[in-house]
C-alpha positions in Angstrom: -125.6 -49.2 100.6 -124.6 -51.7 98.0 -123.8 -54.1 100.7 -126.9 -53.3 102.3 -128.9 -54.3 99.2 -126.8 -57.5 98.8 -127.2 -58.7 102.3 -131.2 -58.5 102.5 -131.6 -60.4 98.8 -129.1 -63.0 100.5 -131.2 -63.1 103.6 -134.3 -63.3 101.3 -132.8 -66.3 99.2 -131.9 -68.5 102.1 -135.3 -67.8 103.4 -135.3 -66.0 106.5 -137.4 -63.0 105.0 -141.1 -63.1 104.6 -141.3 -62.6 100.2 -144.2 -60.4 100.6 -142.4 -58.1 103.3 -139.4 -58.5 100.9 -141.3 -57.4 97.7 -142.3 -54.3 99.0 -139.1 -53.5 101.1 -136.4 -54.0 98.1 -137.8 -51.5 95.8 -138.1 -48.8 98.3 -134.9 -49.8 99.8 -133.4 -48.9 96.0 -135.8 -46.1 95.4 -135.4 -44.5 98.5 -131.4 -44.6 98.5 -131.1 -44.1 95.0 -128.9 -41.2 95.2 -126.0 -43.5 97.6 -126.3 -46.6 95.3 -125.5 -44.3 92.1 -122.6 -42.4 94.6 -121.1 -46.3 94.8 -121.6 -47.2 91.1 -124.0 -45.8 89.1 -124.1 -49.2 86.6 -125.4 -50.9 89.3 -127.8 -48.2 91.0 -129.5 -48.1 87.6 -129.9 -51.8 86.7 -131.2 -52.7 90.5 -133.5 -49.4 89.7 -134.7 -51.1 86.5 -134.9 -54.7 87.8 -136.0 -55.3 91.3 -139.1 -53.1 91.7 -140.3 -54.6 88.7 -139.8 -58.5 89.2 -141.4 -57.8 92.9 -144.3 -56.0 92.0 -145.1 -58.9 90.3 -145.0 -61.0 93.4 -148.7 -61.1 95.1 -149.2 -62.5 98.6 -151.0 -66.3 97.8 -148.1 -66.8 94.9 -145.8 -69.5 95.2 -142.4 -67.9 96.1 -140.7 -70.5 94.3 -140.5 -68.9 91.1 -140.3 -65.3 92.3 -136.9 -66.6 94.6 -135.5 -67.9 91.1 -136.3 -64.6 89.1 -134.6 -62.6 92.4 -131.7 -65.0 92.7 -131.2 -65.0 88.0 -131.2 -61.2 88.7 -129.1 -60.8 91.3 -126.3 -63.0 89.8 -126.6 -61.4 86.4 -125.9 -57.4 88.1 -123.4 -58.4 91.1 -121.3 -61.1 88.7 -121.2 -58.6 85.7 -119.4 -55.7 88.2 
């Protein structure tokens, strides 16, 4: 599920997913599989659980994506580099 999670921020980040379709579909990709992320590593389940949903509920369709891409992409290489 990990990989999963990793793939569609990637595919986000290059730009081939819409960021509002994105900022709802992360957090209930974590939310909802909560229980096979923590299986894999629990470090990780919790800081995607306290990260993501948070950084893309902020995101609001008629915002520049530019700085919400940035705040996904700092996140994402702050969890996946430190395990």
């Amino acid at each position: 599920m990990i990989e999963k999670i990793k793939t569609t921020i990637d595919k986000f980040l290059s730009g081939n997913y819409d960021p509002v379709d994105f900022s709802f579909d992360l957090p209930d990709m974590i939310v909802d599989n909560y229980k096979f992320i923590e299986r894999e590593n629990p470090k990780i389940a919790k800081e995607l659980d306290d990260t993501f949903p948070e950084i893309c509920a902020e995101f609001e369709r008629g915002f520049d994506p530019a700085p919400f891409r940035e705040k996904i992409k700092s996140a994402y290489k702050r969890i996946f580099d430190k395990y």
